[in-house]
C-alpha positions as CSV (number, residue, x, y, z in Angstrom):
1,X,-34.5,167.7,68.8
2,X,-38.1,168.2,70.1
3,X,-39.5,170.0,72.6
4,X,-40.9,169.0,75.9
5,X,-43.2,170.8,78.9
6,X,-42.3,169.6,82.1
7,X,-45.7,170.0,84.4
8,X,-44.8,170.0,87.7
9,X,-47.5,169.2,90.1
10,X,-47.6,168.9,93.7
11,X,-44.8,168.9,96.5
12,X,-44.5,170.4,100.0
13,X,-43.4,174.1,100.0
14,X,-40.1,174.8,102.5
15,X,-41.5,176.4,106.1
16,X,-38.2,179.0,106.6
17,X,-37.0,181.2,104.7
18,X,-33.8,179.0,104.6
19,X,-35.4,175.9,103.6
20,X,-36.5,178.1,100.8
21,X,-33.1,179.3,99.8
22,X,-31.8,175.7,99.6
23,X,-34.7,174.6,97.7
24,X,-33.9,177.5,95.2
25,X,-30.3,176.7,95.1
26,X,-31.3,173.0,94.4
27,X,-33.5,174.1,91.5
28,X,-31.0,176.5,89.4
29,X,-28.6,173.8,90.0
30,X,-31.1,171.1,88.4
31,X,-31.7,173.8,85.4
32,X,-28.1,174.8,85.1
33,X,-27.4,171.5,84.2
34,X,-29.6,171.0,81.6
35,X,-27.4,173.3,79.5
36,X,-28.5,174.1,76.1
37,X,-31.5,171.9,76.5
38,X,-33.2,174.7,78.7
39,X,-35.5,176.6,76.8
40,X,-37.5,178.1,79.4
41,X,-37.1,177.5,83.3
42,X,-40.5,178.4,83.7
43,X,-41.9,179.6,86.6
44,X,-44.1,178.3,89.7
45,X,-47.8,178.7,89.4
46,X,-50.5,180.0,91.5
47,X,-53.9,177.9,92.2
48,X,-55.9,177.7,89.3
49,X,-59.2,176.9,88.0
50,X,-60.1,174.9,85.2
51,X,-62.7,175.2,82.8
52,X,-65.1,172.3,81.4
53,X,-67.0,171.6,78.1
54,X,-69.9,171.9,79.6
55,X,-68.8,175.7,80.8
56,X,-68.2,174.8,85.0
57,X,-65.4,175.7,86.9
58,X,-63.5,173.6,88.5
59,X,-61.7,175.7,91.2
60,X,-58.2,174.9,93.2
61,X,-56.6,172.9,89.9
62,X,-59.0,169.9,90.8
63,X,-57.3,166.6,92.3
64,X,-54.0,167.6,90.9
65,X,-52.7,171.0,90.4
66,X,-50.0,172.8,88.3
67,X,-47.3,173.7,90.5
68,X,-44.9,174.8,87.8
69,X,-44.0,174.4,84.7
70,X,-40.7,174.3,82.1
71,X,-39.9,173.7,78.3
72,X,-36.9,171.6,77.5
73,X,-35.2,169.9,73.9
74,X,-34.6,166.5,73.9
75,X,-33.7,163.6,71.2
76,X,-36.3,161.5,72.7
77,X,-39.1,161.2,75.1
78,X,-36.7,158.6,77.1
79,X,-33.8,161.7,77.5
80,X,-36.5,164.2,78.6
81,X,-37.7,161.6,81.6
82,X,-33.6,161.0,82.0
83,X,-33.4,164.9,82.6
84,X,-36.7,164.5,84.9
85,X,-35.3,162.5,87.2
86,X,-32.9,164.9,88.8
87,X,-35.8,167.5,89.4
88,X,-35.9,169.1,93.0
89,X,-39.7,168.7,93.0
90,X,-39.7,165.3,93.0
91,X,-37.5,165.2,96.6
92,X,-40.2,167.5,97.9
93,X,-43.2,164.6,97.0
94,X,-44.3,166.2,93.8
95,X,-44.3,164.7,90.5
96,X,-43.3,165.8,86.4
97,X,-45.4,165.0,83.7
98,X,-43.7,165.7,80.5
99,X,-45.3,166.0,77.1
100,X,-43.7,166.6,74.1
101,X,-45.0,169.9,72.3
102,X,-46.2,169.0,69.0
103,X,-45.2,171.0,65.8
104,X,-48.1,172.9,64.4
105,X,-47.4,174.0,60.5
């Protein structure tokens, strides 16, 4: 198995405090389900800044910010977007951009 970081980008935040409850509930179900191919849940991110060769800062996460993040296993880069599908951000407009994280020896 390899492992994968889902990048979660994007997506409208709930407005009540019950929204936000459902929303929750919605996400430990997705994560739950992944079993024993959750690594890490991960958490949500704050706005960032991103720093470029040329030593500028780009501030807010530029045209697309991190959100969130999580590290999953999967047999193949076709079962991590499989398990991607069923993610709560993407019912609240956001998106997942998975990579698989390489092995370093």
């Amino acid at each position: 198995m390899s492992k994968y970081v889902f990048a979660y980008h994007g997506g409208k935040m709930p407005e009540s405090e019950e929204e936000a409850k459902k929303v929750m509930s919605q996400w430990v179900t997705w994560l739950q389900g992944l079993g024993n191919n959750l690594i890490d849940g991960g958490n949500p991110v704050g706005k960032s800044s991103t720093v470029q060769s040329d030593g500028s800062i780009t501030p807010d996460g530029g045209s697309n910010p991190l959100s969130g993040y999580s590290l999953i296993e999967a047999d193949t880069m076709e079962q991590a977007l499989e398990f991607a599908q069923g993610c709560p951000a993407l019912a609240a407009g956001g998106s997942v951009e998975i990579a698989m994280a390489m092995e370093m020896n």
